[in-house]
C-alpha positions, -999 to +999 in steps of 0.1 A: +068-183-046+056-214-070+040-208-100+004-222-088+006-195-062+010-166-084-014-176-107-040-180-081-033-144-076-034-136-109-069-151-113-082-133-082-073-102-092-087-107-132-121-110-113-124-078-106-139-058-140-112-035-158-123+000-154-108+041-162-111+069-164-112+088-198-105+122-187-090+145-158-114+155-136-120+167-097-152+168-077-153+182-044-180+160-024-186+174+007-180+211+005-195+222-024-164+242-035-148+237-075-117+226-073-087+240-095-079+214-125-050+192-105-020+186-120-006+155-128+032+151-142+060+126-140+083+131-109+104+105-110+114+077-139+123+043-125+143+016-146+135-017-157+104-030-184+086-055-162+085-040-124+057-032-122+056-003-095+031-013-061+041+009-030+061+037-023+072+055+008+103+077+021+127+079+045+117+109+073+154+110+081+171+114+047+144+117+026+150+090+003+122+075-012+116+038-020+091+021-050+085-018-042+081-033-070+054-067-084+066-076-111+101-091-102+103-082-062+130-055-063+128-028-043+142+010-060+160+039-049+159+078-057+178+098-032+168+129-019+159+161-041+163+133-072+144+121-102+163+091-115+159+054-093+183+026-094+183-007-079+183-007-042+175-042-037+180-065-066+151-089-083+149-120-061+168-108-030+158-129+002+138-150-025+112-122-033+098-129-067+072-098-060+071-071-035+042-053-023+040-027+007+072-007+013+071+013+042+102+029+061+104+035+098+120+062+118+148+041+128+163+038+091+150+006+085+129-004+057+101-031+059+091-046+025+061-070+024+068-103-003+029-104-010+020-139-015+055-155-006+037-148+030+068-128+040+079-093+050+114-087+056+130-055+074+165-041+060+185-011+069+176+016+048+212+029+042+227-010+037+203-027+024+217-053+049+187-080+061+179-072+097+149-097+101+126-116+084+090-126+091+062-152+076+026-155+085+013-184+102-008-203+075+002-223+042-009-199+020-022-156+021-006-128+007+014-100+034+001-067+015+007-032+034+019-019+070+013+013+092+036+014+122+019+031+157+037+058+181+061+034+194+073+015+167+051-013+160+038-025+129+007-036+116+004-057+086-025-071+064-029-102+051-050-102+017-064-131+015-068-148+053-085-126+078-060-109+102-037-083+110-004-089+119+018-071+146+053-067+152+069-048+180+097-030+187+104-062+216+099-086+192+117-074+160+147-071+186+147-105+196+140-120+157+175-100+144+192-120+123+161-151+121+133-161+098+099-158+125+069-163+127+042-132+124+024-125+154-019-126+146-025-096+166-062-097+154-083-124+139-108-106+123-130-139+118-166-129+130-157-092+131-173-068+100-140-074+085-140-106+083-135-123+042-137-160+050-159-162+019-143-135-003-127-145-034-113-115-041-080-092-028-095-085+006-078-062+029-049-041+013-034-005+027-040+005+062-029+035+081-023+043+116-042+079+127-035+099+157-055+088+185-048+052+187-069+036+158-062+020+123-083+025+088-079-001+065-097-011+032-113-035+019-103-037-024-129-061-034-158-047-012-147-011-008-155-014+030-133+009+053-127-008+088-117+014+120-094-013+142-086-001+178-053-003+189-058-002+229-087-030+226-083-044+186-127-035+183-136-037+149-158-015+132-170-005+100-167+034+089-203+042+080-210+062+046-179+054+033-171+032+006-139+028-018-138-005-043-105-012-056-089+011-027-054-001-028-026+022-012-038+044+016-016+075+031-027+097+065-013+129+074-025+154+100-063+145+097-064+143+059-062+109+046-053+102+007-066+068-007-055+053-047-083+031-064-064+015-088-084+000-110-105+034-115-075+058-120-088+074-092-072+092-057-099+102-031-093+123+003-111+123+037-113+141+064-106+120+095-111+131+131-092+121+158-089+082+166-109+077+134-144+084+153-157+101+122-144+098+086-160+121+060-153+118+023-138+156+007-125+149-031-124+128-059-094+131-087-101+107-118-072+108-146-060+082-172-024+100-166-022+085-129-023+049-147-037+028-125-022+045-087-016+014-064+000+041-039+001+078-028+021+094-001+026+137+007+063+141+001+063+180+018+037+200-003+039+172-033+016+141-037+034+113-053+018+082-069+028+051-080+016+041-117+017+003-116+005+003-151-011-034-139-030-034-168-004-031-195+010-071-194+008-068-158-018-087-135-051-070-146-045-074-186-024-079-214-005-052-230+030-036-235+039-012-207+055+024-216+080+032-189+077+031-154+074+061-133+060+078-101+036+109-108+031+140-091+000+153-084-004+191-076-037+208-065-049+177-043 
């Protein structure tokens, strides 16, 4: 990635205001029921000063989880029942200089989106060998998170032009071993989602949820989108919104989102194929340092802390070390 490019993300990012939270707190919004105090401790401690932690996910086979990382594009390790990560992929493999979304499949591979090298490349989880790699069709964007659907295929979005990507399982097969181009499954110009005019980080995590839909989110806006799957229809989820939603994480009808910016996680209630979305919770801690991802690991909710604003790309500063928290009670 050159050096123009990344500081064009840099300056998109810086104008969105700085914001936190100054204490631990939870607010149940739709039920009217106090929630117990949540918990939030360090899980797991991940090596290196300037990697800046962005997604994380785990392996459904071995349980192995996996932190992407922006600063320097490596991609970390801590095995199963573990609290200590090492390098899985190195700083700079396949020419990464960051990573964003990390997402494994259920066929041990492991997808890792390069952000605004316009790239996501798919490994095998257990090798780290390079199965495929993909780029987006336009001379600049930024490849941000995926969801993958029932049969294997993934959906990506693309930060800063106006689409979601596909892959499937026919057409990962025949780009082994090549350098292809993404497939614009939906342009999203002249839909509710469309950003044309948006300055700002656009569309970031997106989920797949039972019944044949997608939720993504809008960070700059804080608009949630419902995307079909059977006909691509785009619509936006009413009563909902979420600025700086960054990571998003669905599970069994509940769906956990991180807003990074506010040191906040929020969960909903989603019903099946998305047709309703109600908003249940609201955590807000300085000690989740600025969550950029959450995912249910069993009956634990882990989080990244990106720390983005300690030196990193929302503000100067000097980083303490790197870990992924873990959040009880929500």
């Amino acid at each position: 990635m050159s050096p123009s490019t990344s500081n064009r993300l840099r300056t998109r990012l810086n104008r969105l205001a700085v914001g936190g939270a100054a204490a631990l707190c939870a607010t149940v919004l739709a039920t009217g029921t106090a929630l117990a105090a949540p918990t939030v401790r360090t899980a797991d401690t991940l090596p290196g000063f300037g990697i800046y932690p962005e997604s994380l996910t785990q392996d459904p086979s071995t349980g192995d989880l996996f932190v992407s990382a922006y600063g320097d594009g490596s991609v970390l390790r801590v095995p199963a029942g573990g609290t200590q990560a090492s390098v899985f992929l190195p700083s700079g493999a396949d020419g990464r200089a960051h990573a964003a979304g990390v997402k494994a499949d259920r066929f041990g591979r492991l997808w890792v989106s390069g952000g605004t090298d316009r790239s996501v490349t798919v490994y095998d989880d257990t090798t780290g060998v390079r199965v495929a790699r993909f780029h987006i069709p336009f001379a600049s964007g930024g490849v941000n998170d995926l969801t993958f659907g029932p049969d294997g295929t993934a959906y990506l979005t693309d930060s800063f032009n106006p689409a979601v990507y596909r892959v499937t399982p026919e057409q990962l097969t025949a780009a082994q071993g090549t350098d292809t181009a993404l497939d614009t499954w939906r342009d999203l110009t002249g839909t509710p989602a469309d950003y044309t005019q948006h300055s700002g980080l656009n569309l970031n995590g997106i989920v797949y949820v039972d019944g044949g839909a997608l939720l993504t989110a809008n960070t700059t806006t804080g608009a949630v989108y419902r995307i079909a799957t059977d006909t691509g229809a785009v619509t936006a989820v009413p009563g909902i919104s979420l600025p700086n939603a960054d990571g998003l994480f669905y599970q069994a009808g509940k769906l956990w989102v991180a807003l990074n910016r506010t040191n906040t996680l929020v969960r909903l209630t989603v019903s099946s194929a998305a047709q309703s979305v109600t908003q249940d919770a609201t955590l807000s801690s300085t000690k989740l340092q600025i969550p950029t991802s959450v995912i249910r690991s069993g009956d634990r909710l882990l989080v990244t802390r990106s720390q983005y604003d300690k030196g990193g790309p929302f503000g100067a500063g000097t980083p303490v070390p790197f870990t992924v928290a873990e959040v009880d009670g929500f």
